[in-house]
Structure formats: C-alpha cells, structure tokens
Steps between C-alpha positions, in 0.01 A plus 500: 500500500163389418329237680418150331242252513636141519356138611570286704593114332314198627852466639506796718778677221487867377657612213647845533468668156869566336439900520511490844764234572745714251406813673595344867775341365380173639632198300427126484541277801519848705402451854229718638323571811105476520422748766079443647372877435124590611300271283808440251831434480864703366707330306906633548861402529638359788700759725887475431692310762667749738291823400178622703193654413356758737224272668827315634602788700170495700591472860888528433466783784309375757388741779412403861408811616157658577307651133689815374233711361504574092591921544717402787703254224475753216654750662824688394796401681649820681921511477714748716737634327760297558284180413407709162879557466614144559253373307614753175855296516 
C-alpha cells in the first residue's frame, strides 16, 4: 500500500481516501484507535474484546531472581532418557 498525502480540516478531520478504507475493510462510523508514533500518529482498529496482542504478555512471567545470562537462557535443555521417553508419550 502506497502512502497518501491528506490535510488536515480547519476542523481537525481527515479524510481517508476510499482505496484505502476498502482495502482495510474499515467502514463508516468504524471506531479506530489513534496511536502517538515518533512525530506521527497510526491509525487502526480497536483490539477485540477478550483477545491479546503480544505487547500484553509483557511481564506475564515475572522473575525475582538474580539476571540469567542470554547463552545461559538459550541453551538446550538436556533430557535423560527417561525424561526424553516420557516426554515422547
């Protein structure tokens, strides 16, 4: 998708050329979210009651331990095999 240049009314309105609202599927008296970006703003739908977007999960597993280093983290999980086993069933 191309981007467009629009004004700004004397009212503070944008008009959001047809192309684009057909495209997003966004219809009259649609609700969106303005979203402050940088030096601009992002124009998009409202997230759907009940669902959640990753930046919601931030935190979800919170960790009061000391700082586990990255490699230490990455690491492959060693199984004996009777973990491997149990974990095949």
């Amino acid at each position: 998708m191309q981007a467009v240049t629009i004004k700004l009314s004397s009212q503070g309105q944008l008009v959001i050329p047809e192309a684009i609202r057909e495209k997003l599927h966004w219809d009259q008296e649609m609700e969106l979210t303005l979203v402050p970006v940088g030096d601009g703003v992002m124009l998009q739908r409202p997230p759907e009651p009940g669902k959640r977007n990753l930046a919601d999960l931030r935190g979800m597993l919170h960790y009061e331990g000391p700082p586990i280093p990255l490699d230490t983290l990455c690491k492959p999980v060693e199984l004996t095999d009777e973990e491997s086993e149990a974990y095949r069933r």
